[in-house]
Every structure is written in C-alpha cells, then in structure tokens.
MIDRENFI-596979 format. One record per residue (C-alpha): x, y, z; residue in one letter. Coordinates in steps of 0.05 Angstrom, whole numbers, padded with zeros to 5 digits, always signed. Example, Ala and Ser with C-alpha at 12.3 -4.5 7.8 and 13.67 -1.06 7.14 Angstrom:
2
+00246-00090+00156A
+00273-00021+00143S
REM end
This chain:
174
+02365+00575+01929X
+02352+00633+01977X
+02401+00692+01975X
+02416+00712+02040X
+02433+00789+02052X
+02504+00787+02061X
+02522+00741+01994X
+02546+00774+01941X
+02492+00793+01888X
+02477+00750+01834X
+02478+00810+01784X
+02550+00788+01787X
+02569+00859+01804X
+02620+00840+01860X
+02574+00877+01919X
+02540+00844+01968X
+02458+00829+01955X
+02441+00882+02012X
+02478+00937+01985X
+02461+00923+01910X
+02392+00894+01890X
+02368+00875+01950X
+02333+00940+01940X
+02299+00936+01877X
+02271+00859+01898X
+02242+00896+01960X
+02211+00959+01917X
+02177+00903+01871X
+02151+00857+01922X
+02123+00933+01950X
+02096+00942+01888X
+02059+00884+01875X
+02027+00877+01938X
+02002+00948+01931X
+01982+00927+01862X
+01944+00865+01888X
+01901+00915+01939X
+01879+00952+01888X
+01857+00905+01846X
+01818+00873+01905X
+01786+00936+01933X
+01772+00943+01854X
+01734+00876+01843X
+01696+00894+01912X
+01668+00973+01894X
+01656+00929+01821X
+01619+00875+01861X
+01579+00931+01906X
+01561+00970+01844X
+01528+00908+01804X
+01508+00871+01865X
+01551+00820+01855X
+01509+00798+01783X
+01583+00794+01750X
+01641+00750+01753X
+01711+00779+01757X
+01764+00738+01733X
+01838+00748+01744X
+01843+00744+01655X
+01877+00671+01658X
+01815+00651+01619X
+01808+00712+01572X
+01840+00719+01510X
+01840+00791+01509X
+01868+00832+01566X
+01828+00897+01570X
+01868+00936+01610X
+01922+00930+01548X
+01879+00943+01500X
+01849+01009+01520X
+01916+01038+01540X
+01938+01016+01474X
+01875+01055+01442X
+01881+01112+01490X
+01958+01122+01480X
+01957+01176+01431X
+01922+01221+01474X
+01956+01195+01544X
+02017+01222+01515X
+01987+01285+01502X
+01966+01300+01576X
+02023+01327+01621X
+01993+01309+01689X
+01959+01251+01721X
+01891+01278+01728X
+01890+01295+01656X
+01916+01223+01646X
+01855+01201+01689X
+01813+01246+01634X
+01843+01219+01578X
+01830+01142+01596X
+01757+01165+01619X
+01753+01200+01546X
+01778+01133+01514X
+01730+01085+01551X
+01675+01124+01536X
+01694+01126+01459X
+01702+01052+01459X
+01633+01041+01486X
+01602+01097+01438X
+01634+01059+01376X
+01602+00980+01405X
+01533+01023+01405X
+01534+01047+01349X
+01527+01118+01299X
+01454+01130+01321X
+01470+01121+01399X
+01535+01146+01395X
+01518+01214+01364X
+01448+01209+01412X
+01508+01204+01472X
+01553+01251+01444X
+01499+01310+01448X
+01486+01290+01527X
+01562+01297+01534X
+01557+01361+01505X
+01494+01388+01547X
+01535+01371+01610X
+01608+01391+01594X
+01619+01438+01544X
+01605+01507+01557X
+01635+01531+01483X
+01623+01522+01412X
+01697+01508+01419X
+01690+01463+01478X
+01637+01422+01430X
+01678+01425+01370X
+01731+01393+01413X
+01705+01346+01443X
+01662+01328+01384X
+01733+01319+01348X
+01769+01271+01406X
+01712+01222+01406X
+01706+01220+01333X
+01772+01202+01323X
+01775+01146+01377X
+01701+01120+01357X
+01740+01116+01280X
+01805+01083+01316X
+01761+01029+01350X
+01721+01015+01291X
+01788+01016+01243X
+01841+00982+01293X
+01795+00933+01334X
+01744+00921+01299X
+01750+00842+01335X
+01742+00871+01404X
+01667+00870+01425X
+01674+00886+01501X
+01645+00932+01533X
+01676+00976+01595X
+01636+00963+01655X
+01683+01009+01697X
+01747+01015+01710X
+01801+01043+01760X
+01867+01073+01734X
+01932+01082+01773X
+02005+01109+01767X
+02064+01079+01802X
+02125+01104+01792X
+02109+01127+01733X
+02080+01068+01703X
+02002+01066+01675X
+01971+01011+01704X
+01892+01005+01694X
+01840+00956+01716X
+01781+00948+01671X
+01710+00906+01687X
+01685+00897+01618X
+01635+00847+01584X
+01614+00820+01513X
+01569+00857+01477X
+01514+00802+01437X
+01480+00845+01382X
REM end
C-alpha cells in the first residue's frame, strides 16, 4: 500500500505523512543512494588498483562481513579519537594491525620498524606507536583468531554521525 503525502502517518501520531515522517523516509532513501555511490566508485578505484584480478562481492555469499569486524576491532581506539580525520587514522592504524598479526611476529616486527623509519620522529612517537599496534596485533590474535582475511584496502565514511566502512579483503592460505 503506497502512502500518499496527505494521509495521516502510519506512526499513528495523528499528523499527516508530509508533516511527520515523510521526512525521515526521504533522508534514508538520501542516504542510501549516497551509500550505494560510494560503494560503487569504491569497487571501481578497487578494480583500477588490482586491474580487475579480484572479485568484489556485495557479502551475500560471505560469512564474515569485514567492514563489521574491523570496526568492531578498531572500536576501542575510534572512541578515543575526537575528530573524523583522526577516526580515518585510527581505522588506517587498525587495518594495518590486523594485517601485521595474519603475517606474523617476524614480519610484523620487520613492518613495524619501516613504520617507524617513516612516521615517528620521537623515541616517544616510537614507543607509541610501538604500543597501539602491539595491542591490536594481541586483540586480533586473542579475539579473532578464526578471521584469516586480509585488508586489500578500504574506504571509510561518516554520515550523520554513523561509521560506515568498506573493506576489499581476501583469505590468507599459509
């Protein structure tokens, strides 16, 4: 049954649909179309990067949604970060940890001093960073242990104040 604009909302708050929710079905069908653009211009810079040598799906045949699960693992220091570049940093920091803990202790601490030679300028910017990626490499080892994908890349958004995040990832085969 299609509501028409001057029926009265079915919210059941006695107003008519335009001057109730009318609104908020609008915003969302805003939202998700904006949402569906990014994803596609997304798949396409993934596409460009790997000349087209990977296969994007939409997740209706994966088990595990990515996306979730690294905003899940990267929550404790997303709520740390007070603006939306350092939210952008954060989710960077956490991909890269996750990736660092499917290579491995040799390769991770082998990537962990190139992160150092080209971003830390202190013994205090080492010692910090050293610390942030030590305790997500531990988090992915200890709390998804099951999870053997690895990031490809990934594009991370606000709207309205929600995190949304696209991640390209693949399985790692040891």
């Amino acid at each position: 049954m299609k509501i028409s604009r001057n029926d009265f909302c079915p919210c059941e708050s006695g107003l008519k649909y335009k001057k109730c929710c009318l609104n908020v079905y609008e915003k969302n069908a805003f939202h998700k179309k904006n949402e569906n653009k990014s994803l596609s211009v997304f798949k396409k810079r993934v596409a460009n990067r790997f000349d087209n040598k990977f296969f994007l799906s939409d997740n209706e045949s994966q088990k595990i949604k990515m996306s979730a699960v690294i905003l899940e693992f990267a929550d404790e220091i997303l709520d740390q970060a007070q603006t939306k570049s350092q939210r952008e940093s954060a989710v960077s920091i956490a991909c890269v940890a996750w990736n660092m803990a499917l290579l491995g202790s040799n390769a991770s601490e082998s990537a962990k001093e190139d992160i150092f030679k080209k971003f830390a300028a202190s013994n205090q910017e080492i010692e910090d960073i050293d610390n942030i990626l030590s305790f997500l490499i531990r988090k992915k080892l200890n709390e998804y242990p099951h999870v053997n994908r690895f990031v490809v890349d990934y594009q991370y958004t606000e709207v309205n104040g929600d995190r949304r995040l696209n991640v390209a990832s693949t399985e790692m085969t040891r």
